[in-house]
Backbone as CSV, one residue per row, in Angstrom:
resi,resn,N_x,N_y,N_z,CA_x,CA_y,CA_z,C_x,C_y,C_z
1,UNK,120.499,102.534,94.602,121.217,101.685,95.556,120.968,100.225,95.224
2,UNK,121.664,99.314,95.620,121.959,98.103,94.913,121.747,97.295,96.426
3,UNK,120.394,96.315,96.312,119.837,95.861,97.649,120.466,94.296,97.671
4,UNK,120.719,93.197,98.836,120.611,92.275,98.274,119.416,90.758,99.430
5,UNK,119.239,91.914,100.564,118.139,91.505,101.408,116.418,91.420,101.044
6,UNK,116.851,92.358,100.221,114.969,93.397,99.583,115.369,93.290,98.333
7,UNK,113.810,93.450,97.599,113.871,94.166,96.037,112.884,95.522,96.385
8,UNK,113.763,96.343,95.514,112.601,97.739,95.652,112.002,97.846,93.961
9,UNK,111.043,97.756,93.476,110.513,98.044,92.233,109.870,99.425,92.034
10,UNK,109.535,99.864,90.891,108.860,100.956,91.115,107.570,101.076,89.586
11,UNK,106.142,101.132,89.353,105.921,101.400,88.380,105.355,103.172,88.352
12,UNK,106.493,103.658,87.299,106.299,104.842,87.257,104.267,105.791,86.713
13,UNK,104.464,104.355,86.047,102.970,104.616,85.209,101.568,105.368,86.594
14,UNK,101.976,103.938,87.235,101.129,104.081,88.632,101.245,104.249,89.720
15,UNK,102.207,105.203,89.604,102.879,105.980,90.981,102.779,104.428,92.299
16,UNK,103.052,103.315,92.005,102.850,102.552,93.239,104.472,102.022,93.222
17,UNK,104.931,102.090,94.243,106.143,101.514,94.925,106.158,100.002,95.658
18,UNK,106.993,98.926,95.327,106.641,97.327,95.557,108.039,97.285,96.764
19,UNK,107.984,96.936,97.747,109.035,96.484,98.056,109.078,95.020,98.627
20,UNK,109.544,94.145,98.413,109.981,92.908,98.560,111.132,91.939,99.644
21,UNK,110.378,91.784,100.666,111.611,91.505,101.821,112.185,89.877,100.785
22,UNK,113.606,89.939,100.584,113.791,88.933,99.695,115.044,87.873,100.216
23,UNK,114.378,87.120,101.157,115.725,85.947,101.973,114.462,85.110,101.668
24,UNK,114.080,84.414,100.564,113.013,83.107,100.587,113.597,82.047,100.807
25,UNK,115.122,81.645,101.546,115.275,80.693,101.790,115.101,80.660,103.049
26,UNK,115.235,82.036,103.834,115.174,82.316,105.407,113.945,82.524,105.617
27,UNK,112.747,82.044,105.058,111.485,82.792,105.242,111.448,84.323,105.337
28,UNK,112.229,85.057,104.987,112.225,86.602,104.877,112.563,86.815,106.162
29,UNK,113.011,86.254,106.937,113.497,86.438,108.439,114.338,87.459,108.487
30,UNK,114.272,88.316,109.692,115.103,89.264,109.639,116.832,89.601,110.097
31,UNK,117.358,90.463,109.501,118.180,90.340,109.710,119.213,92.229,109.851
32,UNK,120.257,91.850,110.690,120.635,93.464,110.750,120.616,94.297,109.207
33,UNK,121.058,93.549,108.132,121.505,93.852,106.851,119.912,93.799,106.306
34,UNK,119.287,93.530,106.706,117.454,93.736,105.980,117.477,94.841,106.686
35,UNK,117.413,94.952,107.682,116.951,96.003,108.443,117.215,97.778,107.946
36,UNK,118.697,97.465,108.099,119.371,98.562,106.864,118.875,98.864,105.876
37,UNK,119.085,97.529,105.161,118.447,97.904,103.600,116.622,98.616,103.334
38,UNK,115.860,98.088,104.420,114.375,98.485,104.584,114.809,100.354,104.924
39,UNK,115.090,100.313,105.669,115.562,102.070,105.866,116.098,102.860,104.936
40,UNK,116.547,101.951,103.687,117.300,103.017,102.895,116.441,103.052,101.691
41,UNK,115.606,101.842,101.536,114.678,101.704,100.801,113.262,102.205,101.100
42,UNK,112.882,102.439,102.041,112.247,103.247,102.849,112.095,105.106,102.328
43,UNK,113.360,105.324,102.348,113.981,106.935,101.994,113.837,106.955,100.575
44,UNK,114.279,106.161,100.238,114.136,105.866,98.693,112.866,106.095,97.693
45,UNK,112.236,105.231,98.406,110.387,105.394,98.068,109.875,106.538,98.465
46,UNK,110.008,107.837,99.628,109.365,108.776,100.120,110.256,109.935,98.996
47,UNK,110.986,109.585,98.471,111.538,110.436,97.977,111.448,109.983,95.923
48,UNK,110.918,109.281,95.779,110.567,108.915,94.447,109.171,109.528,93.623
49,UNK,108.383,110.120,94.473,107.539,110.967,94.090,106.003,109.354,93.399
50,UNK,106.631,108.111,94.269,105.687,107.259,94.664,104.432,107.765,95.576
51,UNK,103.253,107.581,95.116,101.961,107.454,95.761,100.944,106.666,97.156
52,UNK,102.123,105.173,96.811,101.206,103.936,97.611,102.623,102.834,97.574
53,UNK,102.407,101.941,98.417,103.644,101.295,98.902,103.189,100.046,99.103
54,UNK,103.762,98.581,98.405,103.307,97.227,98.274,104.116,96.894,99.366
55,UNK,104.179,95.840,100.543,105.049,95.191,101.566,104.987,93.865,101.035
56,UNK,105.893,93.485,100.619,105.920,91.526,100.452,106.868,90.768,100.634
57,UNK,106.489,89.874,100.456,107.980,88.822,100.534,108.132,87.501,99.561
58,UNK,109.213,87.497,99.537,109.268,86.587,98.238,109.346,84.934,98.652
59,UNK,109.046,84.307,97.458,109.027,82.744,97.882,107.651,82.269,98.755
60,UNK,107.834,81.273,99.957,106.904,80.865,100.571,106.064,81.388,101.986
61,UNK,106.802,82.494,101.879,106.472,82.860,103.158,106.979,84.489,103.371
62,UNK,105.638,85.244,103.775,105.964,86.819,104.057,107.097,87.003,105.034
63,UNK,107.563,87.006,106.066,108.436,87.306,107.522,108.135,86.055,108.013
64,UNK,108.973,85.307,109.113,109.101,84.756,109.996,110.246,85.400,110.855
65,UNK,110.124,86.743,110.647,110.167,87.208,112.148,111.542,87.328,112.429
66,UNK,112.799,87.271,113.111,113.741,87.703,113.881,114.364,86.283,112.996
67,UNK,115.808,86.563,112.538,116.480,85.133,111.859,117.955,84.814,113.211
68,UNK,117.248,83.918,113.993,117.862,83.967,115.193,119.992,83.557,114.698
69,UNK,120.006,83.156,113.979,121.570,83.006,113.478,122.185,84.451,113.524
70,UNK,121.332,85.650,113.315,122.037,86.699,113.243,121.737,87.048,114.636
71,UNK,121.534,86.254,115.999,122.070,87.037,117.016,123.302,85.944,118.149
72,UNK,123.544,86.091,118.882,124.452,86.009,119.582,124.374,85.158,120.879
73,UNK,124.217,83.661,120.878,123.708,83.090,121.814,125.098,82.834,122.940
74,UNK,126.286,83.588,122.788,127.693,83.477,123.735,127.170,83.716,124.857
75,UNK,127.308,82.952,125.840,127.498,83.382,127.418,127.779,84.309,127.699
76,UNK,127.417,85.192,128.682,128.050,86.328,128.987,128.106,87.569,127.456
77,UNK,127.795,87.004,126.392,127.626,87.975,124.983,126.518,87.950,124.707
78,UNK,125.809,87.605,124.963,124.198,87.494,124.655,123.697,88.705,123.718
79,UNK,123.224,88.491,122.768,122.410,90.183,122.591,121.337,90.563,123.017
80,UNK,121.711,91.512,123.157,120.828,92.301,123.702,119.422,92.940,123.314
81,UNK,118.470,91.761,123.511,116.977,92.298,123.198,116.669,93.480,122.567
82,UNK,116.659,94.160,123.776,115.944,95.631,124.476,117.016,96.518,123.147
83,UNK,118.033,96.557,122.744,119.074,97.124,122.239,118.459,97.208,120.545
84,UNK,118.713,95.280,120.301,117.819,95.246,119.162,116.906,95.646,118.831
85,UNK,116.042,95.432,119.801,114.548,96.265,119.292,114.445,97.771,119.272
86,UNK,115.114,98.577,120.369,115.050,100.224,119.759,116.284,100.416,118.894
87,UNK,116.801,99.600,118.384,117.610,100.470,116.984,117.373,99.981,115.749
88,UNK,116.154,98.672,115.596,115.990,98.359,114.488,114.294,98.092,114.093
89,UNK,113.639,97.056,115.076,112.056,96.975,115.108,110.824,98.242,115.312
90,UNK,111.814,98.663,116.530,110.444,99.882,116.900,110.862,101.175,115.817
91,UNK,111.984,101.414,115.156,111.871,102.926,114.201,111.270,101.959,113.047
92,UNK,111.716,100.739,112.373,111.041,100.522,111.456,109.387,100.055,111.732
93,UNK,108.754,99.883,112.613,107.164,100.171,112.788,106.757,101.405,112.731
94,UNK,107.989,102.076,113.537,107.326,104.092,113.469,107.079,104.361,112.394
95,UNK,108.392,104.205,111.412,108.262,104.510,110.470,107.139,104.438,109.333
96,UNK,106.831,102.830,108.965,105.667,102.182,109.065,103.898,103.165,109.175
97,UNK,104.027,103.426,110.246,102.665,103.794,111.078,102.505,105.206,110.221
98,UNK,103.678,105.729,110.361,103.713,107.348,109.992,104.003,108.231,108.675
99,UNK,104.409,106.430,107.643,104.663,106.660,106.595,103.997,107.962,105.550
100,UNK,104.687,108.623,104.664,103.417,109.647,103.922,102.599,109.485,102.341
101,UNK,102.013,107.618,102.662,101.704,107.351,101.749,101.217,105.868,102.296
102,UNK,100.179,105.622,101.254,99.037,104.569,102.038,100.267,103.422,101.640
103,UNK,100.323,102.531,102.710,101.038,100.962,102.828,100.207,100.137,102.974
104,UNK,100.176,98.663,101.822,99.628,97.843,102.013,100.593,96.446,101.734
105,UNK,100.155,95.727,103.021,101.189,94.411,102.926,100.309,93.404,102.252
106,UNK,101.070,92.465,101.771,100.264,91.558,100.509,100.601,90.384,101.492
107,UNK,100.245,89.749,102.327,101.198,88.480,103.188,100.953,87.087,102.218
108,UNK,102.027,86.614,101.822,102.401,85.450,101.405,102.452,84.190,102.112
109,UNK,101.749,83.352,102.497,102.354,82.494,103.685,102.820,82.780,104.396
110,UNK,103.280,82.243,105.428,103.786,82.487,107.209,104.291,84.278,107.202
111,UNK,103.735,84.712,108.941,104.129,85.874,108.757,104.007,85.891,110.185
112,UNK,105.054,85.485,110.985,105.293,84.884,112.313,106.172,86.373,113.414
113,UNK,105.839,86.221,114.638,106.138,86.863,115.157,106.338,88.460,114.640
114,UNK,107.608,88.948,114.736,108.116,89.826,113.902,107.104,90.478,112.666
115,UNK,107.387,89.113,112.061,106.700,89.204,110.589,105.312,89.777,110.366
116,UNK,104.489,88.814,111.746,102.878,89.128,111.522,102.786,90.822,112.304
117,UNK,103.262,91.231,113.240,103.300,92.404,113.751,104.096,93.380,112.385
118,UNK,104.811,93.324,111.543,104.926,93.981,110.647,104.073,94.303,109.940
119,UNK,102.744,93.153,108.895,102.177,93.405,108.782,100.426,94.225,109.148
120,UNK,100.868,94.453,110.093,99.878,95.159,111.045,99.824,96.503,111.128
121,UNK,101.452,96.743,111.239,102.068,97.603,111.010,102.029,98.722,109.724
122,UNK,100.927,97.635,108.982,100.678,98.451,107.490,99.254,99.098,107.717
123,UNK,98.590,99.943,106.696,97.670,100.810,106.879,96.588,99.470,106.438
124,UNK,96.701,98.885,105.208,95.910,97.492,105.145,96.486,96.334,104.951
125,UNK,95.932,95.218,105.362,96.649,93.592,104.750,95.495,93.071,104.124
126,UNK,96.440,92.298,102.923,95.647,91.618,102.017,96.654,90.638,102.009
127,UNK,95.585,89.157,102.310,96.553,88.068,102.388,96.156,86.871,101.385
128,UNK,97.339,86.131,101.140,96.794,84.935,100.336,96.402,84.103,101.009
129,UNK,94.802,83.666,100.423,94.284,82.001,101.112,94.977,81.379,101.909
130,UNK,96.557,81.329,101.550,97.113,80.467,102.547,98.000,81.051,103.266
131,UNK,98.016,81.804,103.541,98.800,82.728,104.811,98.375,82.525,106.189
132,UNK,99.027,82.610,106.992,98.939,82.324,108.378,99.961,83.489,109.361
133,UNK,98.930,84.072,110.266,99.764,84.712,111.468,100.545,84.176,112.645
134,UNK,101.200,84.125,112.997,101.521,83.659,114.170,102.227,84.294,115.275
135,UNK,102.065,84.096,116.524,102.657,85.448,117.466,103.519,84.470,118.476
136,UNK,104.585,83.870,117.837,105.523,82.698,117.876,106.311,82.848,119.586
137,UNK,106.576,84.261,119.762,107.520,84.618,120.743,107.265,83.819,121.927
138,UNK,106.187,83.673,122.426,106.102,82.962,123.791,106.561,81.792,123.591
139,UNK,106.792,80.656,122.313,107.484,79.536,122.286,109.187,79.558,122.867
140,UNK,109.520,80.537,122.789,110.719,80.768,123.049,110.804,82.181,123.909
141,UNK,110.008,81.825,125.413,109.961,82.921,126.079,109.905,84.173,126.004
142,UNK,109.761,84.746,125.091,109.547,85.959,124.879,107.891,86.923,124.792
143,UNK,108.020,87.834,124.371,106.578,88.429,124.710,106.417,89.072,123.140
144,UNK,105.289,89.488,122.842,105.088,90.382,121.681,105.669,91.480,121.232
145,UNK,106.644,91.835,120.504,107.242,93.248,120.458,107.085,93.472,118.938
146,UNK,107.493,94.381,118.651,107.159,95.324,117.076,105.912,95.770,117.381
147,UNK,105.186,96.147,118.203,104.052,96.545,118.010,102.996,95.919,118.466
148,UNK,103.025,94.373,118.465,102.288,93.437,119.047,101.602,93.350,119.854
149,UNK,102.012,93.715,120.801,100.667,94.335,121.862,99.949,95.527,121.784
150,UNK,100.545,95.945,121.332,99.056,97.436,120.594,98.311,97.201,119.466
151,UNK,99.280,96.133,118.609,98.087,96.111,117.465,97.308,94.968,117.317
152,UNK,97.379,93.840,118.210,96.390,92.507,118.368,95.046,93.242,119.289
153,UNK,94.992,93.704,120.053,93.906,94.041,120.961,93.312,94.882,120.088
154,UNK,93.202,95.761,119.217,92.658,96.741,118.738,92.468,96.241,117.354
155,UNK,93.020,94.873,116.926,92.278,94.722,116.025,91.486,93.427,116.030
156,UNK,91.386,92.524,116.881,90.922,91.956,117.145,90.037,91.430,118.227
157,UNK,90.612,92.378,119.239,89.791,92.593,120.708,90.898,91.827,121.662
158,UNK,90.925,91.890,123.146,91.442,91.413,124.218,91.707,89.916,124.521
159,UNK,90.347,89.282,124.174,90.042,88.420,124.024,91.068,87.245,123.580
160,UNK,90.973,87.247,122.259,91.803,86.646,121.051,92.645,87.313,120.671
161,UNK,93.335,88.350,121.087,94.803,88.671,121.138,95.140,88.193,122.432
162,UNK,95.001,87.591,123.798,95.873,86.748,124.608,95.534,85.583,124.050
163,UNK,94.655,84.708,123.427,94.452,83.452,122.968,95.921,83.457,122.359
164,UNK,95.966,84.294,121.533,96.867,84.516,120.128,98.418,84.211,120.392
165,UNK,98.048,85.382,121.605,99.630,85.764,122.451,100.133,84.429,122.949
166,UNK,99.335,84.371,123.866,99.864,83.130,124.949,99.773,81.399,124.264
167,UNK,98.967,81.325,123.703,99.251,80.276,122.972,100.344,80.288,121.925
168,UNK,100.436,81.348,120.918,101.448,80.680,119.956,100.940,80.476,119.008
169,UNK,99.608,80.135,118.372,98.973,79.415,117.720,98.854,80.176,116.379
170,UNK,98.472,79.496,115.064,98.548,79.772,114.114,97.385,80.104,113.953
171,UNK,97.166,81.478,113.518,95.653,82.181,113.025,95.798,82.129,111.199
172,UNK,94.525,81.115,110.817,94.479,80.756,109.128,93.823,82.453,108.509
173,UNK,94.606,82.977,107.312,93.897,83.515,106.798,92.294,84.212,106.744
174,UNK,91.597,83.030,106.359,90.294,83.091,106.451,89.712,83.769,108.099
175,UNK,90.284,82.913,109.253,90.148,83.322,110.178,90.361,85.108,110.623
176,UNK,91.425,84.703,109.949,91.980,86.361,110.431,91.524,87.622,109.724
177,UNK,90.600,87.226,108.089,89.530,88.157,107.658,88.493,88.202,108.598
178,UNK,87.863,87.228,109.310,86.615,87.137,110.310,86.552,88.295,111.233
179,UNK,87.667,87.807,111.912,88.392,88.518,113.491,88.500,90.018,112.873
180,UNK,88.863,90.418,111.811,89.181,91.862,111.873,90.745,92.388,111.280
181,UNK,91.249,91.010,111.716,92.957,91.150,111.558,93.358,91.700,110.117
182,UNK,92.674,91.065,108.879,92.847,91.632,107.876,91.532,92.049,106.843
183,UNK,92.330,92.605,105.876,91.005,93.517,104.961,90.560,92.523,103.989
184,UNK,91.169,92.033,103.435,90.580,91.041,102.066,91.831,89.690,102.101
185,UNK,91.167,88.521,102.134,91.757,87.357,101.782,91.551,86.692,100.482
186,UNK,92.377,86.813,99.531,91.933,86.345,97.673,92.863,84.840,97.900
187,UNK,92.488,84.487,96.971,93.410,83.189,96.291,95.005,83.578,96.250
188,UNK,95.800,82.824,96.096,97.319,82.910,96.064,97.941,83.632,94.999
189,UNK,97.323,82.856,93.714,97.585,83.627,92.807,97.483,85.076,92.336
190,UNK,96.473,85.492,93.316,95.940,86.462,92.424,96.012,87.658,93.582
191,UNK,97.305,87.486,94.801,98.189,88.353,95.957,98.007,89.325,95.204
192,UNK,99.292,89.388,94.528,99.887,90.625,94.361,98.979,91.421,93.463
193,UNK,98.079,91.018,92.371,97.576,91.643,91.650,96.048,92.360,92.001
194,UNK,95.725,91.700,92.900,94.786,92.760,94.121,95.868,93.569,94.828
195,UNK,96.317,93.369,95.536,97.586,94.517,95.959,97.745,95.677,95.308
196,UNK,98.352,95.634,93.891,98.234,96.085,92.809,97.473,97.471,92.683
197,UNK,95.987,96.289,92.735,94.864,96.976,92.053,94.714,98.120,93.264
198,UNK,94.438,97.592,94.368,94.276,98.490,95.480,95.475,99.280,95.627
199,UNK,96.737,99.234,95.558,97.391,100.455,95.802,97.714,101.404,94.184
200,UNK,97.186,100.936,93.595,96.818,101.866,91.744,95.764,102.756,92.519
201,UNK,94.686,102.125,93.036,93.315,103.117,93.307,93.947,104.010,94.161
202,UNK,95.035,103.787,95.619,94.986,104.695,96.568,96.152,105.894,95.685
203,UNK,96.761,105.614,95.104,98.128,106.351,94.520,97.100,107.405,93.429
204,UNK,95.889,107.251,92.990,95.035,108.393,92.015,94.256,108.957,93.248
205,UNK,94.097,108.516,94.294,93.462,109.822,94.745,94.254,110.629,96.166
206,UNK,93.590,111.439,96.691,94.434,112.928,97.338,95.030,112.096,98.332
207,UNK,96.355,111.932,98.464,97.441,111.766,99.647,96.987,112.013,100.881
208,UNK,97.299,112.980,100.968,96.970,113.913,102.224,96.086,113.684,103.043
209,UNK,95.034,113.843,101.854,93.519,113.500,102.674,93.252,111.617,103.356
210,UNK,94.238,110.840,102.762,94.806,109.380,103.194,95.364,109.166,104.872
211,UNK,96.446,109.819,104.430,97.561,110.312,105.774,96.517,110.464,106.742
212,UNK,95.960,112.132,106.445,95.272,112.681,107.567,94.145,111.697,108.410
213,UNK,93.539,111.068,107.389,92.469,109.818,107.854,92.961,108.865,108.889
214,UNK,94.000,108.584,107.866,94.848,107.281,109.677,95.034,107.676,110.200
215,UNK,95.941,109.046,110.539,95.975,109.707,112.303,94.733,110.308,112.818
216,UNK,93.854,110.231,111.799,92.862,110.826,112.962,92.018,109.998,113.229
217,UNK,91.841,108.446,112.729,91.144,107.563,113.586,92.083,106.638,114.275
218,UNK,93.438,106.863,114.137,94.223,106.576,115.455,93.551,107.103,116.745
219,UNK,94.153,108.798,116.262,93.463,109.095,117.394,91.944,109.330,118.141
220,UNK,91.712,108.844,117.493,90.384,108.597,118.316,90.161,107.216,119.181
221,UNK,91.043,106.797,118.873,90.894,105.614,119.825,91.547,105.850,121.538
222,UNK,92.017,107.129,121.525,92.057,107.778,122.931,91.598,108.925,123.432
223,UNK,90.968,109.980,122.204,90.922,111.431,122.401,89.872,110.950,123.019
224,UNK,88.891,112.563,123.654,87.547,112.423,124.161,87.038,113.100,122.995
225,UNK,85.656,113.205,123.043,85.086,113.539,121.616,85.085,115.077,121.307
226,UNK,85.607,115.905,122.772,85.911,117.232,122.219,87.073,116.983,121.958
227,UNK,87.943,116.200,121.660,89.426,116.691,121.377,89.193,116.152,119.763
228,UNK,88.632,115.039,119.674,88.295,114.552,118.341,87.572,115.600,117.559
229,UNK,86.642,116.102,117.955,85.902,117.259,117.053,87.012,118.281,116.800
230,UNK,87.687,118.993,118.031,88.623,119.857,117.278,90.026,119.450,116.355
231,UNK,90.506,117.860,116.944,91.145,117.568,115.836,90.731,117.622,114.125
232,UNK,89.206,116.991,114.261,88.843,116.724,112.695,88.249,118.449,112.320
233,UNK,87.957,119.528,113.528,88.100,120.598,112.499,89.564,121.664,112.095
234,UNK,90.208,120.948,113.237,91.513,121.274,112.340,92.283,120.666,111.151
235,UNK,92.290,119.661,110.929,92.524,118.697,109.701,91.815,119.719,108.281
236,UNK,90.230,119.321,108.743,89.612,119.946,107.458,90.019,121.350,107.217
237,UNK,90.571,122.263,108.251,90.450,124.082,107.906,92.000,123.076,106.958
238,UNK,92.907,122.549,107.458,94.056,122.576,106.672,93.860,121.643,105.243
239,UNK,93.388,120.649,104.866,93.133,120.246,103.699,91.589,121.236,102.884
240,UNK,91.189,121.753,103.667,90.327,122.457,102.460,91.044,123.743,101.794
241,UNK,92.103,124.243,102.257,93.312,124.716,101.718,94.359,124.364,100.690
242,UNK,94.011,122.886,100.394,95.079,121.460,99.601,94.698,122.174,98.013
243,UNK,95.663,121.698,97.257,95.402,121.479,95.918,93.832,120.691,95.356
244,UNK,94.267,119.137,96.215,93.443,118.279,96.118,92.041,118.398,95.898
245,UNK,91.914,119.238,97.299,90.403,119.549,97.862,89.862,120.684,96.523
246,UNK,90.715,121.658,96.289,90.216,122.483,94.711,89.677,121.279,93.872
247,UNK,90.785,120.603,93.373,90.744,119.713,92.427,89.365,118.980,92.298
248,UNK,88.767,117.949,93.669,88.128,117.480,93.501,86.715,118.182,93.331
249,UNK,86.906,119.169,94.391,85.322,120.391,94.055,85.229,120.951,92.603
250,UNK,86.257,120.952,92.130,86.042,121.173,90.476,85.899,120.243,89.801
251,UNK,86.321,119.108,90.063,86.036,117.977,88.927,84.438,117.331,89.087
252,UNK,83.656,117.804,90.579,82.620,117.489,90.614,81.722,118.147,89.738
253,UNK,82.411,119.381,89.760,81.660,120.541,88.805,81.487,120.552,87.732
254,UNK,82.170,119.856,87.422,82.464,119.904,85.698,81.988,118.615,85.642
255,UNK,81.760,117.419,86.639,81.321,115.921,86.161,81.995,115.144,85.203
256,UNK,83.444,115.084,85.761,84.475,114.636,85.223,85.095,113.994,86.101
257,UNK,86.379,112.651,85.908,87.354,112.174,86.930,87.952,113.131,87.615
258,UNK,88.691,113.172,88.779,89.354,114.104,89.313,90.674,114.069,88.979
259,UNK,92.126,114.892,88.957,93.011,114.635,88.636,94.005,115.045,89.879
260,UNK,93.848,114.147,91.271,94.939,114.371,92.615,96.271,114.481,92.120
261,UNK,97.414,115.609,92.634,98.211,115.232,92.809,99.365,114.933,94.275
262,UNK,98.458,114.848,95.377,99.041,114.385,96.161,99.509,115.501,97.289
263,UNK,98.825,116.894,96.533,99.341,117.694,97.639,98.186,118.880,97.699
């Protein structure tokens, strides 16, 4: 398929999949026709026999969030929020969350509203030195959506997700490794090629056993600890059944690399 919102790349070598939100004159701002194109590119990648999944954006800046020209400020035509957001924000976070393959967003500079809740939205963020979050919406009356209020409190605490919220304010990089918000902050240059490196490592080892890890310390952030114990011994009766799980008990055996393939 022939994109012209996104780039989708693919290196076959290293089973890792790049996708590229690509309006760098719009700050990667969103738009109905991104939105599309992320969904089809989306299908695209789950079905490429890809391992691990890069989120970026091109030019100066990861997302800034909602590209308000593509909505409808007519009297009486207004668009419709609530409309927008369940047919385009909240399936592409589901999607996101539930993906079947580790996602990591690389944030490039600004990654505002929309944008910064997207990246959250990934399993890890790795940002450049000069990247900045911002949770913009209350400047323009609005509240946190894509996810935003479930994923500032839990990764940063109560606290400094209403600082965050209600102010508006720009959280620096550096800061936002401190707080929790993200996993590793490198130099600019050298984004994508940690990105890279880290989704090369997650794409060689067992899938499954990836997947299964994020939903089950999702859920633990509500189960009680008997529901957690029988979740994690149901997980294990079903991956010690995996290819994988052979694989790696034999490659220990033999004291050799392991050779995952993902199922």
């Amino acid at each position: 398929m022939t994109y012209e919102a996104i780039r989708l790349e693919f290196d076959t070598s290293s089973h890792v999949a790049t996708l590229t939100l690509n309006r760098p004159d719009k700050l990667n701002s969103f738009t109905r026709k991104m939105h599309r194109e992320l969904g089809a590119a989306l299908d695209e990648v789950k079905a490429s026999g890809a391992r691990a999944l890069i989120l970026t954006g091109a030019g100066r800046g990861f997302c800034a969030g909602q590209d308000l020209a593509d909505l409808d400020f007519t009297p009486g035509a207004m668009t419709d929020l609530g409309g927008l957001i369940d047919e385009y924000f909240n399936p592409l976070i589901r999607r996101l969350q539930d993906f079947p393959m580790p996602v990591i967003a690389a944030v490039n500079g600004t990654a505002a509203g929309a944008g910064a809740n997207l990246a959250m939205a990934c399993d890890l963020v790795i940002a450049a030195r000069s990247a900045s979050f911002i949770q913009a919406f209350v400047k323009i009356g609005l509240v946190p959506d894509s996810g935003g209020t479930w994923f500032l409190p839990r990764r940063v605490g109560m606290a400094r997700a209403l600082g965050l919220a209600l102010t508006g304010d720009k959280l620096g990089a550096e800061k936002a490794e401190s707080w929790g918000l993200v996993w590793q902050v490198v130099d600019d240059a050298e984004l994508l090629a940690a990105a890279t490196k880290l989704a090369t490592q997650f794409a060689q080892m067992p899938t499954r056993a990836i997947v299964e890890t994020r939903l089950a310390l999702r859920a633990g952030a509500t189960n009680t600890l008997d529901q957690q114990l029988d979740l994690e011994r149901d997980r294990q009766r079903e991956l010690g059944a995996s290819h994988d799980y052979a694989e790696g008990v034999q490659a220990f055996i033999e004291k050799r690399a392991p050779r995952f393939e993902g199922r």
